[in-house]
N, C-alpha and C positions, 0 to 999 in steps of 0.2 A: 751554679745555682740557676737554673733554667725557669722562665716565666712560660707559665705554660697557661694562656686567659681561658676563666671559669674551670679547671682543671688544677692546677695546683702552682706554689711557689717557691721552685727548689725541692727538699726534702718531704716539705709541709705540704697535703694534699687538701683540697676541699673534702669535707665529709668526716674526715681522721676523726676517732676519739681523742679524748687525754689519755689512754692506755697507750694507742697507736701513737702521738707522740712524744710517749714517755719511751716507747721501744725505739727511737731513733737515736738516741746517747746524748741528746743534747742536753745541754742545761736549760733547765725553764723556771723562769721566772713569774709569780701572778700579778700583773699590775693591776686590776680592779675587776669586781665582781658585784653585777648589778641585776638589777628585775626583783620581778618577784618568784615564788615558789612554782607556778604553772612553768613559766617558762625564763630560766635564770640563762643572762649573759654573761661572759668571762671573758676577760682580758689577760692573755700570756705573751708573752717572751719567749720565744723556741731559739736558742741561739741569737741571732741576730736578727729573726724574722719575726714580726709583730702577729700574732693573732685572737680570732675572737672567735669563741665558740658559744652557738645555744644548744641548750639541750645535750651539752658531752660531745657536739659535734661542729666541726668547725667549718666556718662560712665564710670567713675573709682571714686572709692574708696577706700581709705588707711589709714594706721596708720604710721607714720615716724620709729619710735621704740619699737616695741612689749616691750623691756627690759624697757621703761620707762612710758606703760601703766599700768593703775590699773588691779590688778588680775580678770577681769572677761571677756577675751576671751575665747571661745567655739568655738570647730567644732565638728559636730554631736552628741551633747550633750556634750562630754567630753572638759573638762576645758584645754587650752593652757596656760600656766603657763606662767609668763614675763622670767622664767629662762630654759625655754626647752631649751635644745640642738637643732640649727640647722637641723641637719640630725635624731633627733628626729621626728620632726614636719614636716619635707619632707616625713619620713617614714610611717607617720599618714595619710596626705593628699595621696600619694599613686601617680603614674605616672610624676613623676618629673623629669626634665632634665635640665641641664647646657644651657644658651644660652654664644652669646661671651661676655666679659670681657668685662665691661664699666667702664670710670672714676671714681676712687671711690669705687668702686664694682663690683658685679656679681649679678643676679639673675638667679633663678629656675624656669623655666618654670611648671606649674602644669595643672590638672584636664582639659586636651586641652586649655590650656592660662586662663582659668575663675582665676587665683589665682597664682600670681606670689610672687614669697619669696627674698628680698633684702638682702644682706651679703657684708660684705667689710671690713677697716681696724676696727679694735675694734673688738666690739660685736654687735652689733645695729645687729638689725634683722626686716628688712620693711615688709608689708603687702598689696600687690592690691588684691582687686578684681575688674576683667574687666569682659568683654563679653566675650565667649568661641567663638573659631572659629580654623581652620588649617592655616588660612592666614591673622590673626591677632598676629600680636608680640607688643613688647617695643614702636618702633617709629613708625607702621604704621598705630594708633589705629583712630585716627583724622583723617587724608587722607583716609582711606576705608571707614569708616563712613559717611564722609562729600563727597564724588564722586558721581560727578552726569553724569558721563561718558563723560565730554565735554573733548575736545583736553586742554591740556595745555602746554604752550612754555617754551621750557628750554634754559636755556642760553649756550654759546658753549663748555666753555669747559666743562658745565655736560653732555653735546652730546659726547663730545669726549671722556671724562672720559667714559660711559658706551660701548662706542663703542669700545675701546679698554678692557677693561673688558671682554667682549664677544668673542674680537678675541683671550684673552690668553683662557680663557678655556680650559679646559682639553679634555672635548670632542670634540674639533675640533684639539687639536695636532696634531691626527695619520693623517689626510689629507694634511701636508702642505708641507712637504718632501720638505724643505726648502733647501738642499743640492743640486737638479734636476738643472737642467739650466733653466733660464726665473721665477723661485718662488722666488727669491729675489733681491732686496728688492718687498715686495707683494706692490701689483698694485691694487687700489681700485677707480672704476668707482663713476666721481661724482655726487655729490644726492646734489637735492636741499634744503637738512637739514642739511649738511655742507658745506655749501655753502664759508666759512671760512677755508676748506682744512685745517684742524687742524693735526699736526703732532705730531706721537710718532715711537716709533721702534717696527720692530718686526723681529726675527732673525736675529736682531742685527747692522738691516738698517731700515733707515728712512722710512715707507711708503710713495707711490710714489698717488697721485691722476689721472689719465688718462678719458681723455674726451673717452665718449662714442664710437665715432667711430673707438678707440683705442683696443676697446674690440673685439679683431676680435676671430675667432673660433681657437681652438687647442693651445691656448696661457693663461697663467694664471695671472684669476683677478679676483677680487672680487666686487661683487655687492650687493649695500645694496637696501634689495624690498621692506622693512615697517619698520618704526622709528614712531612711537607713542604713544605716553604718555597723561593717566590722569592724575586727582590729586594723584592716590596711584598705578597706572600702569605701567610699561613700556614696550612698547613690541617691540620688533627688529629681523627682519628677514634679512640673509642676503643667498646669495650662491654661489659656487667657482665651476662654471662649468667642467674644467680640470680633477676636481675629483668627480664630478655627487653630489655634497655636497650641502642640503639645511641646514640650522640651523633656527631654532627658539627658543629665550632666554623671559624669563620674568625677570623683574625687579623691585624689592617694594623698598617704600622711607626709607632713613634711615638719620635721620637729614635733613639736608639741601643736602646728596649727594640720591645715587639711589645704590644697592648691588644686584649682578649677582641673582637671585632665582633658575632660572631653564634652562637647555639647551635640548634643541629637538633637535638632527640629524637623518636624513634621507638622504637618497642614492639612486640616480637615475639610 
């Protein structure tokens, strides 16, 4: 049963239908079937190998615990033994990295995501293979898949949650010289996507909302100029005139919240 990253595991290919691995002779089992009607996920059983298909098509592929399959995993010909060492088998696959700590465990990112390695308390040692990509991880596999680039509405405080995300970044510190007269508490021009004036702190006072015509020149405030989100996007532009500061941040899903990706600043 050959691990083959973002390609297939064993018999089971990425892409298969359920017709194609109903034509394999195995036995399948459905462990759970979720979503909604657009675009429905399914969980089966192919024999001994775990998977989950959207759309009638399948996108990951696993084994629960290598230690308690039969001895015949292979990757490029050579045999994976149920008793390899961890960082054996990491060293084998070759380009592997740490992503963060999850309940339970951890996993290894591998071969650009096509093969991710499950570790945690015990010994168990899990096995995916997914689709390879730079902007495919753990939870954002279904939402990039399934985006069909339409707008979708978030509820407020997952607005507020990433909007405040954004504003601690690191790379917007050095502009806010929070010490200055008039930068605090910071003053944020309201947008009609929070329209709820949702409150957190930021050096150490409350952020203030101020109507538009509050924003006058040479005074500082911040203005948010795009909040946009798909099903696996988030994008947020905001900028702090005083200090010529635009930002641009992305944001991919992680559970049910949304996690900072990436911050663009520029300087006017």
């Amino acid at each position: 049963m050959a691990i083959e990253p973002g390609v297939a595991f064993g018999p089971v290919e990425l892409g298969y239908t359920r017709a194609d691995l109903e034509a394999l002779g195995l036995p399948i089992t459905v462990v759970s079937a979720a979503g909604g009607s657009k675009m429905p996920v399914t969980f089966l059983k192919v024999g001994m190998i775990e998977v989950e298909l959207l759309e009638d098509k399948v996108i990951e592929a696993w084994i629960e615990d290598l230690r308690k399959a039969p001895d015949c995993v292979t990757f490029r010909g050579a045999p994976v033994r149920p008793t390899v060492p961890r960082e054996q088998l990491e060293a084998t696959v070759g380009t592997c990295a740490a992503t963060p700590g999850r309940i339970g465990g951890a996993f290894e990112r591998c071969a650009n995501g096509g093969l991710y390695i499950g570790h945690g308390l015990g010994d168990f040692l899990q096995i995916r293979v997914r689709p390879q990509g730079d902007d495919l991880d753990l939870d954002n596999l279904v939402a990039r898949l399934s985006d069909d680039g339409m707008p979708v509405i978030l509820t407020a405080s997952t607005r507020a949650r990433a909007l405040e995300q954004l504003l601690d970044a690191r790379e917007l510190s050095p502009f806010w010289h929070s010490s200055l007269p008039g930068r605090s508490p910071l003053r944020i021009v309201e947008h009609s996507d929070f329209a709820e004036k949702p409150s957190f702190r930021m050096f150490g006072d409350p952020i203030r909302w101020i109507p538009e015509h509050d924003a006058l020149p040479r005074t500082a405030f911040l203005r948010i100029r795009r909040f946009a989100a798909t099903a696996s996007r988030l994008e947020v532009e905001v900028e702090y005139p005083i200090e010529g500061l635009r930002a641009s941040a992305a944001f991919r899903p992680s559970g049910s919240e949304w996690t900072l990706d990436r911050v663009v600043v520029a300087e006017r």
